[in-house]
MIGU-780313 format. One record per atom (N, C-alpha, C): y negated, z negated, x negated; residue in three letters; atom name. Coordinates in steps of 0.02 Angstrom, whole numbers, plus 50000, padded with zeros to 5 digits. Each point is the difference from the previous one (the first is absolute). Layout:
<atoms>
+-------+-------+-------+------+------+
:     Y :     Z :     X : code : site :
+-------+-------+-------+------+------+
:     Y :     Z :     X :  ALA :   CA :
...
+-------+-------+-------+------+------+
</atoms>
This chain:
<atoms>
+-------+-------+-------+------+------+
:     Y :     Z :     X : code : site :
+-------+-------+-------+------+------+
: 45311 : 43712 : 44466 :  UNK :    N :
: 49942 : 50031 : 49972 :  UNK :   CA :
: 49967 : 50048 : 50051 :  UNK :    C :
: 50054 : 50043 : 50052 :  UNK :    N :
: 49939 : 50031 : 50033 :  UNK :   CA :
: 50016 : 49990 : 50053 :  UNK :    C :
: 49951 : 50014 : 50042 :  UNK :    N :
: 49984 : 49976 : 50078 :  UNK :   CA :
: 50042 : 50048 : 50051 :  UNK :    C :
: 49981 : 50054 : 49977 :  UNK :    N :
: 50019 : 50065 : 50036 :  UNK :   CA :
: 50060 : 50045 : 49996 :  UNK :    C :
: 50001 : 50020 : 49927 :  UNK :    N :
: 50064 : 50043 : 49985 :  UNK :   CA :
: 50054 : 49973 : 49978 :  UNK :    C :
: 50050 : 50013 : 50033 :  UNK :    N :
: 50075 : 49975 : 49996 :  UNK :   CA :
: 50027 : 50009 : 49917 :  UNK :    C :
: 49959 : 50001 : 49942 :  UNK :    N :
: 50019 : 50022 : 49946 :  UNK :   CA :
: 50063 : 49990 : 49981 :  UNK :    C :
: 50027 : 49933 : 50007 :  UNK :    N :
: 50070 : 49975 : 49996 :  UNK :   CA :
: 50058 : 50053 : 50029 :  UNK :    C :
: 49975 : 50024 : 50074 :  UNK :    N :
: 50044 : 50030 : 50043 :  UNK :   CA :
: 50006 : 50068 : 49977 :  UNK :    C :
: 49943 : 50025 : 49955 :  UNK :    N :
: 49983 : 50068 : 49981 :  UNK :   CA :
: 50055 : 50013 : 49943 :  UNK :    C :
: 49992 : 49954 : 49956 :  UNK :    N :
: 50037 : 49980 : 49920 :  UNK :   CA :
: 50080 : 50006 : 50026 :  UNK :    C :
: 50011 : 49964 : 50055 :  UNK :    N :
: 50072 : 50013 : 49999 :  UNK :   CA :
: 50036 : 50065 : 50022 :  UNK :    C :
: 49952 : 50030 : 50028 :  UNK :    N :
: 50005 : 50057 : 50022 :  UNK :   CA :
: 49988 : 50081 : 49955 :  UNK :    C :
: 49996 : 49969 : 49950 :  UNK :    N :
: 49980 : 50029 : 49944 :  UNK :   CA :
: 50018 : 50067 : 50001 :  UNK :    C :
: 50085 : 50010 : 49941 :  UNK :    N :
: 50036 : 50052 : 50011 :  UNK :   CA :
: 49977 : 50048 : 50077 :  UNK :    C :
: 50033 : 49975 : 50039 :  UNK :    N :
: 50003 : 50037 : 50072 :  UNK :   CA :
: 49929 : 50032 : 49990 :  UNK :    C :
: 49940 : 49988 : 49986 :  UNK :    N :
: 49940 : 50024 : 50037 :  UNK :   CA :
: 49981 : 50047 : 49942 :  UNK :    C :
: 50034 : 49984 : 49930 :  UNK :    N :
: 49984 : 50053 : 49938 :  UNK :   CA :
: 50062 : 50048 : 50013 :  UNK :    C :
: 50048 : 50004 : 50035 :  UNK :    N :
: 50038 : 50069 : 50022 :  UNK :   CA :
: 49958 : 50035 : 50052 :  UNK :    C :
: 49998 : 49936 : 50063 :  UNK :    N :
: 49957 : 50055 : 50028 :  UNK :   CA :
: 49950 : 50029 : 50003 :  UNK :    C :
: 49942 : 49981 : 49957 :  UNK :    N :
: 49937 : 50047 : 49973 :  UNK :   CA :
: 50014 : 50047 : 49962 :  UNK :    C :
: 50045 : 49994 : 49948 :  UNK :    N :
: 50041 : 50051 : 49949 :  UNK :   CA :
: 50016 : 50066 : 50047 :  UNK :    C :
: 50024 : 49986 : 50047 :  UNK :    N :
: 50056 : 50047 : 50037 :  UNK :   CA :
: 49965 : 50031 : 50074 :  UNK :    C :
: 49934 : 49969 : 50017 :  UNK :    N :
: 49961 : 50037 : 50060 :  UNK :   CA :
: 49984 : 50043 : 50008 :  UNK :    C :
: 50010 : 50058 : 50031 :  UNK :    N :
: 49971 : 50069 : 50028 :  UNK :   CA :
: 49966 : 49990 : 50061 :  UNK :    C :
: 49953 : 50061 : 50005 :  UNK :    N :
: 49970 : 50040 : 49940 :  UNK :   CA :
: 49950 : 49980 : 49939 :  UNK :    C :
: 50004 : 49934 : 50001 :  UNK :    N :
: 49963 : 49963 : 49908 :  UNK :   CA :
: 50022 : 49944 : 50026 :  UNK :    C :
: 49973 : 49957 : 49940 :  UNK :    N :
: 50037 : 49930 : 49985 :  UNK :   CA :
: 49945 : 49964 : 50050 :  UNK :    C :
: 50027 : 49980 : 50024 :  UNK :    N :
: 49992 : 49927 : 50055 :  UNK :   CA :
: 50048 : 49962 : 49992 :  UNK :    C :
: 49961 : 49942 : 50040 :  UNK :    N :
: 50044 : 49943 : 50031 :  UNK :   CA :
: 49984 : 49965 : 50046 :  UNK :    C :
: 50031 : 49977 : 50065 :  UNK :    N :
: 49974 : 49983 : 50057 :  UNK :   CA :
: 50034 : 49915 : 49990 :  UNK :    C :
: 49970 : 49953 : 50026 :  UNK :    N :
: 50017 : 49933 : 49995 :  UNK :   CA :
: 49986 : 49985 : 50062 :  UNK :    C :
: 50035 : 49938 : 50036 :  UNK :    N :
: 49967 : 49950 : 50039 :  UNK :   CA :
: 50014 : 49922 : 49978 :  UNK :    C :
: 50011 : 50003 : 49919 :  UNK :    N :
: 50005 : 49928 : 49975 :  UNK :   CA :
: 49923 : 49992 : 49960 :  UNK :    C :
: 49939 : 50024 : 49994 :  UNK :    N :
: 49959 : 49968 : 49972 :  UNK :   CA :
: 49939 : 49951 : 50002 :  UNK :    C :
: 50046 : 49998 : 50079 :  UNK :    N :
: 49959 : 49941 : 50041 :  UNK :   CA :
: 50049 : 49991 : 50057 :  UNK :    C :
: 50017 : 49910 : 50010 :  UNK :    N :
: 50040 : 49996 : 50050 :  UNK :   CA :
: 49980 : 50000 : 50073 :  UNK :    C :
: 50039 : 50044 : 50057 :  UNK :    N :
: 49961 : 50009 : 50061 :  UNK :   CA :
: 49939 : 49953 : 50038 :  UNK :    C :
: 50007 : 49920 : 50000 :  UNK :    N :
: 49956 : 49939 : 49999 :  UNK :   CA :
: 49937 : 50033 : 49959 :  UNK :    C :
: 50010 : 50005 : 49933 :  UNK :    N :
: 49926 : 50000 : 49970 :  UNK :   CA :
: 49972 : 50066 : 50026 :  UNK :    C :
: 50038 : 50046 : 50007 :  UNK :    N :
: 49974 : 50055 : 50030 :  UNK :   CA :
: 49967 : 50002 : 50044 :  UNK :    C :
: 50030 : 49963 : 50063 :  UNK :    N :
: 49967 : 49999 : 50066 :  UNK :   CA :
: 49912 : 49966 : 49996 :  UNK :    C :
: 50000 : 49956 : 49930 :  UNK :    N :
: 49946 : 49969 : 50004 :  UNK :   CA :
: 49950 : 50044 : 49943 :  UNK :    C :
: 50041 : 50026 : 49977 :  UNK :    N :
: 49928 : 50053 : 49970 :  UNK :   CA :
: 49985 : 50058 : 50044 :  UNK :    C :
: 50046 : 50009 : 50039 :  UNK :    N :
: 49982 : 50055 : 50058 :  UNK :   CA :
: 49948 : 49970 : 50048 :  UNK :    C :
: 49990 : 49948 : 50005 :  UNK :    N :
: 49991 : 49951 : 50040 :  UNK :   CA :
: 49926 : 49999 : 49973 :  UNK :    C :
: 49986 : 50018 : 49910 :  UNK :    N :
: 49948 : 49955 : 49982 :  UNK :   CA :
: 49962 : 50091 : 49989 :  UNK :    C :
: 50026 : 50031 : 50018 :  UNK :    N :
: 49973 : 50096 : 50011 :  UNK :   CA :
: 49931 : 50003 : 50032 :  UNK :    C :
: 49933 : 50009 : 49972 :  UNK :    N :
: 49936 : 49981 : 50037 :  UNK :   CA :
: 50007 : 50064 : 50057 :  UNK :    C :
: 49960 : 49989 : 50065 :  UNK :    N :
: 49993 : 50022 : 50046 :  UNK :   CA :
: 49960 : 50096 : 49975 :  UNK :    C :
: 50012 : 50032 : 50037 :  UNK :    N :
: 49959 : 50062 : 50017 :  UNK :   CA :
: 49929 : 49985 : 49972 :  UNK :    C :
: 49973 : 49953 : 50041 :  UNK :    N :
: 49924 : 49991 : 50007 :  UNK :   CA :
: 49989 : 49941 : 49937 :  UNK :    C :
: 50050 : 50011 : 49945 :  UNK :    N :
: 49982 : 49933 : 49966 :  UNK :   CA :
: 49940 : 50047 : 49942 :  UNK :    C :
: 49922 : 49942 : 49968 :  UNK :    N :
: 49976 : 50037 : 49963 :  UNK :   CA :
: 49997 : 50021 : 49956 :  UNK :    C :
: 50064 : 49980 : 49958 :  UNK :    N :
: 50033 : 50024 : 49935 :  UNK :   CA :
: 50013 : 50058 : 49986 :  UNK :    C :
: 50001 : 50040 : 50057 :  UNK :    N :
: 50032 : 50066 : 49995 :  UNK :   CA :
: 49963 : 50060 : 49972 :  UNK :    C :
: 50028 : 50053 : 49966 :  UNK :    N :
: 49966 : 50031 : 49974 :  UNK :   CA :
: 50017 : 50078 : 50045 :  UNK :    C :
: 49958 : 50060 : 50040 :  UNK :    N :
: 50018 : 50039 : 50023 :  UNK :   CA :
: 50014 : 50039 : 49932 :  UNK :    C :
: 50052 : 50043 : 50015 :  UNK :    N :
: 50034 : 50035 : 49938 :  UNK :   CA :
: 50012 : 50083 : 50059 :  UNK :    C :
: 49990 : 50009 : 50050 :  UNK :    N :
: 50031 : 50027 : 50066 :  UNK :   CA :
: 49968 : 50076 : 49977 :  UNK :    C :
: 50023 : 50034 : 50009 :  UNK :    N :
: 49984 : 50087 : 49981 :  UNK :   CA :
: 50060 : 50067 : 50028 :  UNK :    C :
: 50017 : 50036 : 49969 :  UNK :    N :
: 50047 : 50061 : 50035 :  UNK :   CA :
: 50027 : 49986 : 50006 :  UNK :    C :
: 50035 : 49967 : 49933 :  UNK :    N :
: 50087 : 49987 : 49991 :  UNK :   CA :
: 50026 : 49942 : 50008 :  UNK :    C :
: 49936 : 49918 : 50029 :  UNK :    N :
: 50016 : 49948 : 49994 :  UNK :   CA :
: 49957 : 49982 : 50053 :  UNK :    C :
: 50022 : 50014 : 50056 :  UNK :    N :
: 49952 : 50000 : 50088 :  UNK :   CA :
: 50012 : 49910 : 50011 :  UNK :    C :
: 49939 : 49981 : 49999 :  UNK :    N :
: 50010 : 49923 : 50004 :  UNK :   CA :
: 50011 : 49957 : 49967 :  UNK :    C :
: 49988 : 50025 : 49943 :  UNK :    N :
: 50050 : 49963 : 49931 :  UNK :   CA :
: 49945 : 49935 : 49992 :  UNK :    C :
: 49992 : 49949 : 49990 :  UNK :    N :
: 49960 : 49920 : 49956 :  UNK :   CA :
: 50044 : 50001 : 49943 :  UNK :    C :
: 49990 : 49975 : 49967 :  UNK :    N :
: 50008 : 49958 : 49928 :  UNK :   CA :
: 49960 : 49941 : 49976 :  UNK :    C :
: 50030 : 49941 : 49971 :  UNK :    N :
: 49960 : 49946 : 49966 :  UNK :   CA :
: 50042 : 49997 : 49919 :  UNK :    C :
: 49935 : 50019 : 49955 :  UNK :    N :
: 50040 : 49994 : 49939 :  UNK :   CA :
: 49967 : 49926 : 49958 :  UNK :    C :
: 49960 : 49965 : 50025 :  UNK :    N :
: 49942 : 49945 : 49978 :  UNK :   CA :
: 50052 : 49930 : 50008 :  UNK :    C :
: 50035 : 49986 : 49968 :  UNK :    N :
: 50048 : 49947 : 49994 :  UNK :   CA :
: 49989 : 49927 : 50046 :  UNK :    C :
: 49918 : 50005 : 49966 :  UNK :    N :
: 49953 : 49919 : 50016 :  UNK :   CA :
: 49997 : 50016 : 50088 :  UNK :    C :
: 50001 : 50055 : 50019 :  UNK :    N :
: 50019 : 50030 : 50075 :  UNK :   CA :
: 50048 : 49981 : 50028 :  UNK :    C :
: 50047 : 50003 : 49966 :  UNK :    N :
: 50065 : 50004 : 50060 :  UNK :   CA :
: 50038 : 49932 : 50009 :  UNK :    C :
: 49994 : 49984 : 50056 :  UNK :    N :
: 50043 : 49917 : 50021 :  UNK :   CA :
: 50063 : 49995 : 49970 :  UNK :    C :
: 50011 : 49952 : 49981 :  UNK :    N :
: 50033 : 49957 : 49989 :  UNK :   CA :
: 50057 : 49994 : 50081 :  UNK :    C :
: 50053 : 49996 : 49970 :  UNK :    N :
: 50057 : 50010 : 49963 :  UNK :   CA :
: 49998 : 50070 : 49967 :  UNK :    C :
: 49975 : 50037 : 50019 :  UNK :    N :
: 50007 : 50091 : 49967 :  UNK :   CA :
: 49971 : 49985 : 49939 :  UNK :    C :
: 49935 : 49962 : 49986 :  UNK :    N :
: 49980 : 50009 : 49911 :  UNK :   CA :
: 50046 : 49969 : 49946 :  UNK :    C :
: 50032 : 49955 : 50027 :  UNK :    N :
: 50051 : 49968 : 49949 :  UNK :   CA :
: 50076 : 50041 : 49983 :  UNK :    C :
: 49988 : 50031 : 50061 :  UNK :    N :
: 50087 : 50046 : 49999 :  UNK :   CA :
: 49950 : 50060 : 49958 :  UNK :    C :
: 49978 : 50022 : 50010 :  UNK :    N :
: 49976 : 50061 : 49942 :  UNK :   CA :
: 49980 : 49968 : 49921 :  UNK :    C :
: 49964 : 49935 : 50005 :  UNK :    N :
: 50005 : 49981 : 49930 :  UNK :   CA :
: 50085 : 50012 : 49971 :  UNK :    C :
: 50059 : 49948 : 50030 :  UNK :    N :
: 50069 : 50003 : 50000 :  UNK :   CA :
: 50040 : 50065 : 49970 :  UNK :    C :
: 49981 : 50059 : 50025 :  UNK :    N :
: 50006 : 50088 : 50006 :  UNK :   CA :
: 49973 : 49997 : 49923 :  UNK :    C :
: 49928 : 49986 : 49989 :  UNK :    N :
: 49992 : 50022 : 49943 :  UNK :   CA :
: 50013 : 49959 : 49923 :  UNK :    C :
: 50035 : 49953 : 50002 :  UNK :    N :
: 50032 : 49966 : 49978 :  UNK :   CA :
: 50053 : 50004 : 49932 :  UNK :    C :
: 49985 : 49983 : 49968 :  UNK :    N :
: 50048 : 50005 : 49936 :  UNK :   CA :
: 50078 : 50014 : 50009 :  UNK :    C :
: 50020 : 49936 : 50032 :  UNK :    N :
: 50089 : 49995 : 50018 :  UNK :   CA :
: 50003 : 50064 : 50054 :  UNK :    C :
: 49943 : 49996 : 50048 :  UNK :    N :
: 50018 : 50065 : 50053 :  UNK :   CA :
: 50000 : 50058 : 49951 :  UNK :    C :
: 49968 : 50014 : 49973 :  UNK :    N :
: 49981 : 50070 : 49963 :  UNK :   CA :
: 50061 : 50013 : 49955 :  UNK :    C :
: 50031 : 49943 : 49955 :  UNK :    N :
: 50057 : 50008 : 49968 :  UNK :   CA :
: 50048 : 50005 : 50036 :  UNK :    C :
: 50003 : 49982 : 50071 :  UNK :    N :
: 50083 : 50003 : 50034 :  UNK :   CA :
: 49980 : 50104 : 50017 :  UNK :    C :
: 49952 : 50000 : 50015 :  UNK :    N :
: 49972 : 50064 : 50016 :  UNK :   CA :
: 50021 : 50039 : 49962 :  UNK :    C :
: 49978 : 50005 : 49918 :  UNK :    N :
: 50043 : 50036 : 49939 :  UNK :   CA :
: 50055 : 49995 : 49990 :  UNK :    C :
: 50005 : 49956 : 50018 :  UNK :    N :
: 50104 : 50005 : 49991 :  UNK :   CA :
: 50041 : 50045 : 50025 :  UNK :    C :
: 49947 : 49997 : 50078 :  UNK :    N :
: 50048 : 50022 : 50075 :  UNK :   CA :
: 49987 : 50086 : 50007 :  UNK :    C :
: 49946 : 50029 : 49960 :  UNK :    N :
: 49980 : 50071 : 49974 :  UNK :   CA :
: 50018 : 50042 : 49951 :  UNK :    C :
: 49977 : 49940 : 49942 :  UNK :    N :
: 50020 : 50043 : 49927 :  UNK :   CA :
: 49942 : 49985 : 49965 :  UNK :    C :
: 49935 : 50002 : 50023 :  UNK :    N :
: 49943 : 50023 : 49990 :  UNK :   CA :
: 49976 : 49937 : 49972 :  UNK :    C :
: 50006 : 50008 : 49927 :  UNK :    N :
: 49966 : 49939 : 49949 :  UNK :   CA :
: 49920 : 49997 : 50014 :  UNK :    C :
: 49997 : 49917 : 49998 :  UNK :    N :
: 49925 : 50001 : 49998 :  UNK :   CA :
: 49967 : 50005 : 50065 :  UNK :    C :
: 50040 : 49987 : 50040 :  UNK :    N :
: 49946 : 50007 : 50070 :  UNK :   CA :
: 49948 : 49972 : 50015 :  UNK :    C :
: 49944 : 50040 : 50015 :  UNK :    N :
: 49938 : 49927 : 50004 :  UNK :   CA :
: 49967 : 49993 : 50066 :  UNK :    C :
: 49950 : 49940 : 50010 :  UNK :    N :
: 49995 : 49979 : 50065 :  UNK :   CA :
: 49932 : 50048 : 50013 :  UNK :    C :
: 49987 : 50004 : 50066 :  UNK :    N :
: 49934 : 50036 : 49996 :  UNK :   CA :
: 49938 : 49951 : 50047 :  UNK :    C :
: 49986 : 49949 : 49972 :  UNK :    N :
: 49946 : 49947 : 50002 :  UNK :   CA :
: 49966 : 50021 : 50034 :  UNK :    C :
: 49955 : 50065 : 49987 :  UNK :    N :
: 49946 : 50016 : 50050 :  UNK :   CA :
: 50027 : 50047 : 50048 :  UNK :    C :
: 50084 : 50000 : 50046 :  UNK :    N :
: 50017 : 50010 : 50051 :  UNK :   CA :
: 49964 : 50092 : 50005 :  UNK :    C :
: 50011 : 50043 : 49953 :  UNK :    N :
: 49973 : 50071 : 49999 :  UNK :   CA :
: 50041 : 50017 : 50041 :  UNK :    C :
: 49994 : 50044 : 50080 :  UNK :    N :
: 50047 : 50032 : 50039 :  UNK :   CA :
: 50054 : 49918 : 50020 :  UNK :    C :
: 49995 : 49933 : 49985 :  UNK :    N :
: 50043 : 49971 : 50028 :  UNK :   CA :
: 49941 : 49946 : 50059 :  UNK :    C :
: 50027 : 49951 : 50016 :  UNK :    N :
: 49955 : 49941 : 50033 :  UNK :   CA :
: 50030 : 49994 : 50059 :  UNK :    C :
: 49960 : 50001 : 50055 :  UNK :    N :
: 50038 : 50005 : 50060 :  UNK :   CA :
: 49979 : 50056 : 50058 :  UNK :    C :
: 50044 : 50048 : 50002 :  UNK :    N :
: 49971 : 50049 : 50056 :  UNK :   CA :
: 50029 : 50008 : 50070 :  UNK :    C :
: 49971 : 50036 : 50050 :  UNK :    N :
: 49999 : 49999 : 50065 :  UNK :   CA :
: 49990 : 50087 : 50030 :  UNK :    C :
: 50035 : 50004 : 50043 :  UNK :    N :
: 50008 : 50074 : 50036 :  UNK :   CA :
: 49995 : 49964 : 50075 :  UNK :    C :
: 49957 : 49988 : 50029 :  UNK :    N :
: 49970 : 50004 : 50067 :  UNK :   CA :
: 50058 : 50042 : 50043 :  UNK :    C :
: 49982 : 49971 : 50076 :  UNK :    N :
: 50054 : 50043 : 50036 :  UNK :   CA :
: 49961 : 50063 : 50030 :  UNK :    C :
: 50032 : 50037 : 49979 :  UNK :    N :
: 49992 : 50087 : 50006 :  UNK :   CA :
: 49983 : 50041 : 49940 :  UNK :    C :
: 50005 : 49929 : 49961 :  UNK :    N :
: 49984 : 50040 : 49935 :  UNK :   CA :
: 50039 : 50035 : 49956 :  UNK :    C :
: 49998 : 50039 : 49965 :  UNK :    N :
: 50047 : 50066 : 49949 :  UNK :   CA :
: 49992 : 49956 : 49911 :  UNK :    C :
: 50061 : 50011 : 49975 :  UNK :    N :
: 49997 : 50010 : 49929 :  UNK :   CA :
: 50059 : 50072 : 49962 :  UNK :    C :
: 49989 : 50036 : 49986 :  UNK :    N :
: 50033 : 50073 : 49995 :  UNK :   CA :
: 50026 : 49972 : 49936 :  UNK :    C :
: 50035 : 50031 : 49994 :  UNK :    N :
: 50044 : 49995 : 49931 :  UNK :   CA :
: 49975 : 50021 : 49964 :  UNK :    C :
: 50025 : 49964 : 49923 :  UNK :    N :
: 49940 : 50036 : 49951 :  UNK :   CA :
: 50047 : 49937 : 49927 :  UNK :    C :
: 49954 : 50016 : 49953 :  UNK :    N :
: 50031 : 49971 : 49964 :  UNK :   CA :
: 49923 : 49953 : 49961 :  UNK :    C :
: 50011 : 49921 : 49987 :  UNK :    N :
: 49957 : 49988 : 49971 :  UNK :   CA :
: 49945 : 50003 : 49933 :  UNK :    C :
: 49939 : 49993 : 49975 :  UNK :    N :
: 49989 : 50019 : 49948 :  UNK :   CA :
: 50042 : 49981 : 49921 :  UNK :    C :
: 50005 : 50030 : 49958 :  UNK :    N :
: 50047 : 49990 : 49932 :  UNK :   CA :
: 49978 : 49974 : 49948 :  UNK :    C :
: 49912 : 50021 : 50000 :  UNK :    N :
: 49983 : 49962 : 49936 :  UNK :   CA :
: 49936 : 49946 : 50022 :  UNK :    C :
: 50001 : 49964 : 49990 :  UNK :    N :
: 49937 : 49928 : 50006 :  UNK :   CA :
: 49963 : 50006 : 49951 :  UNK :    C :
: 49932 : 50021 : 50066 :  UNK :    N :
: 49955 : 50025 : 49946 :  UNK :   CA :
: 49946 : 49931 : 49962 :  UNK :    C :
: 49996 : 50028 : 49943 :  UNK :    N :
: 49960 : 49938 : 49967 :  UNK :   CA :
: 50053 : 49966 : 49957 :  UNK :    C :
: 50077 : 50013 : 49998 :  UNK :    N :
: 50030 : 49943 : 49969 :  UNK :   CA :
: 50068 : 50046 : 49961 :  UNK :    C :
: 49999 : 50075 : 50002 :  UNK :    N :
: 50060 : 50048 : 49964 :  UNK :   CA :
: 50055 : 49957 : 50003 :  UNK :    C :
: 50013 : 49993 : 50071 :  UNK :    N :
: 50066 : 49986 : 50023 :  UNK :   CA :
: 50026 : 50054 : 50056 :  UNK :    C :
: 50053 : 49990 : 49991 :  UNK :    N :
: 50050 : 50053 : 50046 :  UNK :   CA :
: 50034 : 49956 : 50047 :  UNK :    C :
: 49973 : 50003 : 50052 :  UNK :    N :
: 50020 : 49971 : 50092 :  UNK :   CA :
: 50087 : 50017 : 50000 :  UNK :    C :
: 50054 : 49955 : 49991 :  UNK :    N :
: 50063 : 50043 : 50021 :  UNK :   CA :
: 50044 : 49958 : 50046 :  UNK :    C :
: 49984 : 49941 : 50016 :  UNK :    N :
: 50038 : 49969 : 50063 :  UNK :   CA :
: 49946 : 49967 : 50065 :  UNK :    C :
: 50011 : 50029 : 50039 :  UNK :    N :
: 49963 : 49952 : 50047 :  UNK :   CA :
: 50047 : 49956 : 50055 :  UNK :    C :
: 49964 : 49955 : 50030 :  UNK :    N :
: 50049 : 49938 : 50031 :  UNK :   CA :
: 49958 : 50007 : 50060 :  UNK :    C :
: 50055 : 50001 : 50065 :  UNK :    N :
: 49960 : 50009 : 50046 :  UNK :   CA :
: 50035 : 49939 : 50051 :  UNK :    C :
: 49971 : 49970 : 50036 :  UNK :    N :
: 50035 : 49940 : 50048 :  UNK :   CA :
: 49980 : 50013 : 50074 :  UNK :    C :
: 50021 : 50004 : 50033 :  UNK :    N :
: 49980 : 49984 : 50058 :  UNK :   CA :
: 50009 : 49955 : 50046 :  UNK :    C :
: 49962 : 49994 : 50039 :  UNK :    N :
: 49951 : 49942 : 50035 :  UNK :   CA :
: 50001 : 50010 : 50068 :  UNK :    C :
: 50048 : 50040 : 50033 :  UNK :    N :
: 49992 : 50014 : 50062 :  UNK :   CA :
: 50043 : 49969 : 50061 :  UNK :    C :
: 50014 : 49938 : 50006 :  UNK :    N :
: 50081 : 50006 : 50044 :  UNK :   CA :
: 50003 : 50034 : 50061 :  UNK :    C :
: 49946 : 50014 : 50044 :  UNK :    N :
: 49987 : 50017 : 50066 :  UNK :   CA :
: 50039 : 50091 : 49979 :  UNK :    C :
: 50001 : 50022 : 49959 :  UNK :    N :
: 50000 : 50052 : 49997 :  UNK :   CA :
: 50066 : 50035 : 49998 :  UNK :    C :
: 49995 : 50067 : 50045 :  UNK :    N :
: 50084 : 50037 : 50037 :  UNK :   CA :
: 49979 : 50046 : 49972 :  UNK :    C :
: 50090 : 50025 : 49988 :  UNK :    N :
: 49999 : 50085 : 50013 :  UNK :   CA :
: 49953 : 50028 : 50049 :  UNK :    C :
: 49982 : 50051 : 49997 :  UNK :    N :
: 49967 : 50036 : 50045 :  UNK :   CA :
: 49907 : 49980 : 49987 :  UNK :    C :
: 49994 : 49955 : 49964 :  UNK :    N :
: 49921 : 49981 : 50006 :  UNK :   CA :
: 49959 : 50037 : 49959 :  UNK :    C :
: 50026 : 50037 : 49946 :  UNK :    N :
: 49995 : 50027 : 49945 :  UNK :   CA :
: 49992 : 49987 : 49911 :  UNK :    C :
: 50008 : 49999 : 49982 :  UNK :    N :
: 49978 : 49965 : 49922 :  UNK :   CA :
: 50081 : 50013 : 49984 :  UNK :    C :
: 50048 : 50033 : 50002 :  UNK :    N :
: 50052 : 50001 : 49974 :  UNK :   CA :
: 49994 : 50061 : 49947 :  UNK :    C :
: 50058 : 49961 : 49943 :  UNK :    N :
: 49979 : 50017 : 49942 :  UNK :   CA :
: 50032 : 50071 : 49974 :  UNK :    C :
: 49947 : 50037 : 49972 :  UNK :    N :
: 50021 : 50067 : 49978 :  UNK :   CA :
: 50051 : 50004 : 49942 :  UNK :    C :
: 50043 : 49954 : 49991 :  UNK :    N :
: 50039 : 50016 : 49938 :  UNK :   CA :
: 50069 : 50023 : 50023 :  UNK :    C :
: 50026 : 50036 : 49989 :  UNK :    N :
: 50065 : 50037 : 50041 :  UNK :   CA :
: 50054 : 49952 : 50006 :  UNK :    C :
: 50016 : 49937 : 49950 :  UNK :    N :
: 50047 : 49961 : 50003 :  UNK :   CA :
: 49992 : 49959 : 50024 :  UNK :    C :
: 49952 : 49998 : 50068 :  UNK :    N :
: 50007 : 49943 : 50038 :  UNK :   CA :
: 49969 : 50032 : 50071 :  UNK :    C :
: 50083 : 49990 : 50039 :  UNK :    N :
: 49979 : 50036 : 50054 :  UNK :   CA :
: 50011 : 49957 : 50053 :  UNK :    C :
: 49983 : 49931 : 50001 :  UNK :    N :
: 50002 : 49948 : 50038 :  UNK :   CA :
: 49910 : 49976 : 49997 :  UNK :    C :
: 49986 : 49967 : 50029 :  UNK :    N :
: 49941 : 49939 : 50025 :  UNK :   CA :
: 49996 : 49978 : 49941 :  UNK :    C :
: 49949 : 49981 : 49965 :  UNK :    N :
: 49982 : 49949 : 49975 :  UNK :   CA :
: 49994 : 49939 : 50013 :  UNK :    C :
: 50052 : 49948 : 49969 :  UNK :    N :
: 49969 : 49941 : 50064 :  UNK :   CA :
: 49951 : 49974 : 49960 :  UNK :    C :
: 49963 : 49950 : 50000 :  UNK :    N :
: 49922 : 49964 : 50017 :  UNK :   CA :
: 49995 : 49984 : 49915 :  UNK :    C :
: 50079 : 49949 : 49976 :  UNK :    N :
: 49985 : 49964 : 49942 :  UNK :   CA :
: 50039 : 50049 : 49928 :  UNK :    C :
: 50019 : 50051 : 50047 :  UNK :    N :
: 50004 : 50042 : 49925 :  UNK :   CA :
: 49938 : 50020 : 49969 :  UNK :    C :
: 50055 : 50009 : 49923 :  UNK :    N :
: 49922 : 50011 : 49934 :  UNK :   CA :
: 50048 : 50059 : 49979 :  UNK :    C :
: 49943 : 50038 : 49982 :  UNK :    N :
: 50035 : 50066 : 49963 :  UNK :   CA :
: 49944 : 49993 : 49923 :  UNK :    C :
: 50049 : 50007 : 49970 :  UNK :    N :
: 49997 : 50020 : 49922 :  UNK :   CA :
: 50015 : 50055 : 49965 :  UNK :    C :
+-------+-------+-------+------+------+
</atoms>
């Protein structure tokens, strides 16, 4: 059924990934590198539009020096539009509630704060925390899914992540939840 996410690989992994979101400091996370196998990865990294692609939306200001964003679905190439259809997904969304707690999770169609974004080189994103309520729809924002897309990318280049329990590299095909 899906192209992209290892759902099978996720399911068996079940238990393990609902202790360790349960049990993460300092808040509940969970870091994966099963929700896409390294192969498909390389090819949605692969399918990542360029700098200069015209999809992009400048988003770039104090706290987000360089920042693009594309949140326009009918925008974004393929292999990436089908893996975000996948994400927002019924079976994804239910393995999602399981693996949280959080009944009822729903997809967010018109990609509010999600889609696909870009930090340019030299560019800053400061820590911060994202918006909580989606406006227009009295919902409360409480998990976001973040993937990255980078393999070229080392220690030392910057973009390493402000959460205290991870004091290693990110590598390329981890997803934090």
């Amino acid at each position: 059924m899906f192209e992209w996410v290892e759902l099978d690989l996720l399911r068996s992994k079940q238990s393990e990934y609902n202790r360790s979101f349960a049990t993460a400091k300092p808040f509940k996370s969970l870091i994966t590198e099963d929700l896409v196998s390294p192969q498909k990865m390389r090819q949605l990294s692969a399918a990542f539009p360029e700098e200069s692609w015209g999809g992009w939306v400048n988003k770039s200001h104090e706290h987000q020096y360089l920042k693009k964003s594309c949140t326009d679905i009918s925008l974004i190439p393929e292999p990436l539009r089908t893996f975000i259809y996948e994400l927002n997904s019924g079976p994804f969304l239910k393995w999602l509630s399981e693996v949280t707690g959080i009944q009822e999770v729903l997809p967010d169609p018109n990609l509010i704060g999600g889609g696909l974004h870009m930090t340019g080189p030299g560019g800053t994103l400061t820590p911060h925390t994202d918006f909580h309520v989606v406006k227009g729809f009295s919902l409360y924002r409480r998990l976001n899914l973040i993937i990255y897309l980078n393999p070229e990318w080392k220690l030392g280049d910057g973009g390493e992540s402000w959460h205290r329990k991870f004091e290693q590299a990110v590598k390329w095909e981890t997803c934090y939840l």
